[in-house]
DOSEFI-923866 format. One record per atom (N, C-alpha, C, CB): x, y, z; residue in three letters. Coordinates in steps of 0.02 Angstrom, whole numbers, plus 32768, in hexadecimal, padded with zeros to 4 digits. Atoms other than C-alpha are relative to their C-alpha. Glycine has a CB too. Example, Ala and Ser with C-alpha at 12.3 -4.5 7.8 and 13.67 -1.06 7.14 Angstrom:
802D7FC58000ALA82677F1F8186ALA802D803C8000ALA7FCE8001803EALA7FD67FC57FFDSER82AC7FCB8165SER7FD980378025SER801480177FB9SER
This chain:
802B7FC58000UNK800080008000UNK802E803E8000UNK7FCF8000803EUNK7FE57FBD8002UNK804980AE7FC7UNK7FDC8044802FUNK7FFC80107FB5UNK80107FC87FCFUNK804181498024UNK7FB280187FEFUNK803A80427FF7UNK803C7FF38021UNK7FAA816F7FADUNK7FB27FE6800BUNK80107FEF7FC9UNK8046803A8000UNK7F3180DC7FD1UNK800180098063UNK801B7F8A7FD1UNK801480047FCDUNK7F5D8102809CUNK7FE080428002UNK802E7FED802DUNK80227FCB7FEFUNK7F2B81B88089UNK7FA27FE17FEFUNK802480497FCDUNK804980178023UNK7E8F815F802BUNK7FEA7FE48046UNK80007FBE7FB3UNK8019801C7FC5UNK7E7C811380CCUNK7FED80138039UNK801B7FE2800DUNK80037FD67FC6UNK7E7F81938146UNK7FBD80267FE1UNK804C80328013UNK802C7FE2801BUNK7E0181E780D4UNK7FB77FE38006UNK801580067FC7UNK803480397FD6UNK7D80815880F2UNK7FEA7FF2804FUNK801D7FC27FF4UNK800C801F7FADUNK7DAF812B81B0UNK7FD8803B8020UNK80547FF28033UNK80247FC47FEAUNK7D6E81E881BAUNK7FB580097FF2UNK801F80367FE3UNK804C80068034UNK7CE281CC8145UNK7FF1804A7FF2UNK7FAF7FD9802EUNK801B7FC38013UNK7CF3827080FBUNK800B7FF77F9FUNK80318049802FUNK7FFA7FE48067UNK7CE0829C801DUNK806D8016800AUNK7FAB80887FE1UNK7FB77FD8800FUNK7D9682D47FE3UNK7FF680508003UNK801F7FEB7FADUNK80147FA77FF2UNK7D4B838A7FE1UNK7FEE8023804CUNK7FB580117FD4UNK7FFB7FEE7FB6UNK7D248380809DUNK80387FE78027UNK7FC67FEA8022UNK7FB380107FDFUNK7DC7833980C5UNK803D80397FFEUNK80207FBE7FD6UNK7FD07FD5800CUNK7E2983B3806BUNK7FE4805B802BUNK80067FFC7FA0UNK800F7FBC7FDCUNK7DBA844C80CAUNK80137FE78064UNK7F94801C7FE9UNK7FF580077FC6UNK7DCC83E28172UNK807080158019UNK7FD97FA78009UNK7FC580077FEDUNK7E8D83EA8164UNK802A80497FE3UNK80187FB87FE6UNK7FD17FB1800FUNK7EA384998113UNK8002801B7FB7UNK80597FF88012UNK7FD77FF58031UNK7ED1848A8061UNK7FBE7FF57FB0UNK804A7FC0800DUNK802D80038028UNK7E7284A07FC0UNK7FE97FB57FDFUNK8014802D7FD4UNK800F803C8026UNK7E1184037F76UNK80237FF37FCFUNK7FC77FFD7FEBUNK7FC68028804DUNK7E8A83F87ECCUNK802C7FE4801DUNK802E80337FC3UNK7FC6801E7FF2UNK7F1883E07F3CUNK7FFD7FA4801FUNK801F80358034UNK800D80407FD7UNK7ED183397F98UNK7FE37FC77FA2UNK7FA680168056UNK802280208022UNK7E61830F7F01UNK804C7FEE7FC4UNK7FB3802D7FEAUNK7FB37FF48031UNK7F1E83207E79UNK80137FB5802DUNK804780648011UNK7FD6802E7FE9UNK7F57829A7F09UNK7FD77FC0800AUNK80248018803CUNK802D80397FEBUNK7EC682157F36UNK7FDD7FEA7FC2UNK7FCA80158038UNK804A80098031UNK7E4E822F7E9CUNK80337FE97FBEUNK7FC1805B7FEEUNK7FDC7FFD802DUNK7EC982437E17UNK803D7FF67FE8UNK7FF9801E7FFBUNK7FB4801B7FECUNK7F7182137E5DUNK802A80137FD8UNK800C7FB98002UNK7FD07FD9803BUNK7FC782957DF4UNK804E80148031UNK7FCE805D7FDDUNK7FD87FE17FDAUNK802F82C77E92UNK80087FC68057UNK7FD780568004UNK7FFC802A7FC4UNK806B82727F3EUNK7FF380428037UNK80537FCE8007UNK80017FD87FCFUNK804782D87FD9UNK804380218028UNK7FDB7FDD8026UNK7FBC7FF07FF8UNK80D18359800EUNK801380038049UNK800F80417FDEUNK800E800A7FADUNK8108837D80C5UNK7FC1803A8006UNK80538017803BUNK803A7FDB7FE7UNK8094841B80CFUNK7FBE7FE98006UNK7FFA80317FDDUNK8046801A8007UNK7FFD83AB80A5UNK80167FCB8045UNK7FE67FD77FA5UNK800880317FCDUNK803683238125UNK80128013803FUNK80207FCA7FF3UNK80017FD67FCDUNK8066839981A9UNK7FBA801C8021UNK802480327FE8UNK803B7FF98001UNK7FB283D0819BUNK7FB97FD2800CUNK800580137FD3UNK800480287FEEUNK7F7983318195UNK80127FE0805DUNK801A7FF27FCEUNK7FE480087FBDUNK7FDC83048245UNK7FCA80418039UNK806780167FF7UNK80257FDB7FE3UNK7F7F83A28289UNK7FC67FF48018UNK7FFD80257FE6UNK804B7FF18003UNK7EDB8383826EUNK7FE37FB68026UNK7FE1800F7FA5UNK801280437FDDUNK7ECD82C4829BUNK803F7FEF802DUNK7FF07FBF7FC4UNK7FCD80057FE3UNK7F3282A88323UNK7FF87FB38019UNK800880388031UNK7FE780327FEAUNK7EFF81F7833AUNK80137FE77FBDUNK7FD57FD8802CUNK7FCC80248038UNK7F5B81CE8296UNK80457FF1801AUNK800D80327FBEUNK7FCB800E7FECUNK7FFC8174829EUNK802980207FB5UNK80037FAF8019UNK7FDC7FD58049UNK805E81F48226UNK80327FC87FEAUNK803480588014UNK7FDB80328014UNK80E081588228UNK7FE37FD47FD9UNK80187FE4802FUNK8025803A8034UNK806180E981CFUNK7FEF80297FD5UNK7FBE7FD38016UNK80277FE2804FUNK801E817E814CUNK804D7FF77FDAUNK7FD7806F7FFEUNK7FB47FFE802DUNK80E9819B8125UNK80147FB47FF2UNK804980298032UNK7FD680338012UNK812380E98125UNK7FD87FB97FF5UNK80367FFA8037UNK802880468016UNK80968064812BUNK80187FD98048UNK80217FD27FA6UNK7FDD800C7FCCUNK80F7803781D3UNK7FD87FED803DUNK80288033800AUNK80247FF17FC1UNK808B80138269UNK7FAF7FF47FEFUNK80118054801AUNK806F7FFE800BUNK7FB58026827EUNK7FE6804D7FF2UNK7FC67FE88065UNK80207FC28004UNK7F6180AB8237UNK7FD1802C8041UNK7FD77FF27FC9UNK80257FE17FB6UNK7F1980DC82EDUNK80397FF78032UNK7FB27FCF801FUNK7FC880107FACUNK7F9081048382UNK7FE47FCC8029UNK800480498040UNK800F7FFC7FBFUNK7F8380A18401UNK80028018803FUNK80067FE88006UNK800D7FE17FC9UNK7F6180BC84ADUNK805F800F8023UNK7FC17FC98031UNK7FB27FD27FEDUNK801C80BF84D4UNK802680137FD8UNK80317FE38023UNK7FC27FDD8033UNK806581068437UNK7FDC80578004UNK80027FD37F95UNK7FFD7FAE7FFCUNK809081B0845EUNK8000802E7FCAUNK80388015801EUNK7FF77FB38055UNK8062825D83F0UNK8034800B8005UNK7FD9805B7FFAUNK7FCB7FE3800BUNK80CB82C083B5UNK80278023802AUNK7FF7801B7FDBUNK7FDF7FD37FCFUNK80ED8333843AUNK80207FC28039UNK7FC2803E8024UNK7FCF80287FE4UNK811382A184B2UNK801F7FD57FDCUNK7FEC7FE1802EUNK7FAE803B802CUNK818B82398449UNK804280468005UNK7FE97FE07F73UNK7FC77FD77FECUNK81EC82DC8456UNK80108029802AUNK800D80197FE1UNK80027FDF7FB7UNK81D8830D850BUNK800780507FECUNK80477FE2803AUNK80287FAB8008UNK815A83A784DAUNK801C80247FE0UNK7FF6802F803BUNK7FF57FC78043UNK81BD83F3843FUNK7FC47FD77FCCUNK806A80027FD4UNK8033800A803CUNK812D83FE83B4UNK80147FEC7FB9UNK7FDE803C7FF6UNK7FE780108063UNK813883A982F0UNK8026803A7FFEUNK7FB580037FB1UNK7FE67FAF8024UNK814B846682B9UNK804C80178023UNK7FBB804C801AUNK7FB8800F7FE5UNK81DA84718348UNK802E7FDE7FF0UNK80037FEF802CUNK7FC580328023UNK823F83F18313UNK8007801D7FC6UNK7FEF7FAE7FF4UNK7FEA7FED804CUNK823184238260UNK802C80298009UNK7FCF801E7FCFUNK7FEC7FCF7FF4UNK824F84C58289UNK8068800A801FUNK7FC2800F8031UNK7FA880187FDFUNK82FF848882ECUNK80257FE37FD6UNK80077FCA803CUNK7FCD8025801AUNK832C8415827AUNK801F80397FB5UNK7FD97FA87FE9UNK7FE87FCA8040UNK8329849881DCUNK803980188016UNK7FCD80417FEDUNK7FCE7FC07FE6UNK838D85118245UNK803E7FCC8006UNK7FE780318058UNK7FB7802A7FF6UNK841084898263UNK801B7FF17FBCUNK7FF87FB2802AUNK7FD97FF8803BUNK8414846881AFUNK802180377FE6UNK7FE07FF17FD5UNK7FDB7FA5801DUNK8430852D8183UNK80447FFB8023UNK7FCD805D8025UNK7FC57FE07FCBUNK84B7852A8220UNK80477FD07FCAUNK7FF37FDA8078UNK7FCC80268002UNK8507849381D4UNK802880067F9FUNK7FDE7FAD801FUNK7FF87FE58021UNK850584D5812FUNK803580447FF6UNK7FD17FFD7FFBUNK7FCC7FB48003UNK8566857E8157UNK80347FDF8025UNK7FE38055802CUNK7FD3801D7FE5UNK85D8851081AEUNK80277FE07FD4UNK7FEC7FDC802BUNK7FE08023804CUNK860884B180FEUNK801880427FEEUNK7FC37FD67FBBUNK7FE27FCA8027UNK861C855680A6UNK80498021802AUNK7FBF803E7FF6UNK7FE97FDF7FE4UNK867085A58139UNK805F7FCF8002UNK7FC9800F8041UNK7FA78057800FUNK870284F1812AUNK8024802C7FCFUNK7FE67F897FBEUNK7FD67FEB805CUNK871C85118077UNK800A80458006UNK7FC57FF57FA8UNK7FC47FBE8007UNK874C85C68098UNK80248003802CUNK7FED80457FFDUNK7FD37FEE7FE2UNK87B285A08107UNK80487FCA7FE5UNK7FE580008049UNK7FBE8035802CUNK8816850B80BDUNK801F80287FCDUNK7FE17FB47FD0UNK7FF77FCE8038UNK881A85898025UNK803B803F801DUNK7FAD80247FECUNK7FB57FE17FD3UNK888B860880A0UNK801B7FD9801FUNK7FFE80328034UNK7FB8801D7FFBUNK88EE857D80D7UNK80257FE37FDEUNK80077FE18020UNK7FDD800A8039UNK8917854E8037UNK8023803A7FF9UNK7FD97FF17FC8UNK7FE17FA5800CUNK895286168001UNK802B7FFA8022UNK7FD7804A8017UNK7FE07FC57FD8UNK89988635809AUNK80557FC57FF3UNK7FD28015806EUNK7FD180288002UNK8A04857F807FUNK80167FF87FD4UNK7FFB7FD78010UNK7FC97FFF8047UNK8A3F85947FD2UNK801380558004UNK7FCF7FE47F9FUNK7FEE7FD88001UNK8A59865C7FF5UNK80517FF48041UNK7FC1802C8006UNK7FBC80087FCBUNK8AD18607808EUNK803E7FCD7FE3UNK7FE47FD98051UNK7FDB80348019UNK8B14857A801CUNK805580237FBDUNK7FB47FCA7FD4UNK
């Protein structure tokens, strides 16, 4: 089962149309209907972020991976406790910034290997 046929599934377990799914979770009906009806497109993170919001007894690990039961159980922890009370959007939010940090940290190498090259053929 593809990511496609579990959103199809969450769409049922709700028992809502694709046009009241896509107003329950935010986002205009083409964008859900392009992915369930027509399967022109796979769902991006902003749609499954949105998704995660709205149904919180979804197991976002089973819409992304097929992994697990499409219903938490009683001891599988949300989101906020699996990461002792930082939120989805938190984490994202942290992890981006660590990519940007670790990013200016590459650039910031290579100019510096770049003046210790110079400075070691201007000493050679």
């Amino acid at each position: 089962m593809d990511i496609i046929e579990r959103l199809q599934k969450v769409i049922e377990y709700e028992g809502l149309s694709v046009s009241s799914f896509a107003r329950r979770i935010g986002v205009g009906d083409q964008t859900v209907r392009g992915i369930v009806v027509q399967k022109r497109n796979k769902p991006g993170y902003d749609l499954i972020y949105r998704i995660a919001q709205t149904f919180e007894w979804l197991s976002i690990e089973w819409l992304i991976t097929g992994n697990g039961e499409m219903v938490k159980t009683k001891g599988q922890s949300g989101t906020e406790d699996a990461y002792q009370g930082i939120s989805l959007k938190e984490l994202v939010d942290y992890l981006r910034e660590k990519d940007r940090r670790i990013e200016t940290l590459i650039r910031e190498n290579a100019q510096l290997e770049i003046m210790c090259q110079n400075m070691h053929l201007k000493g050679a």
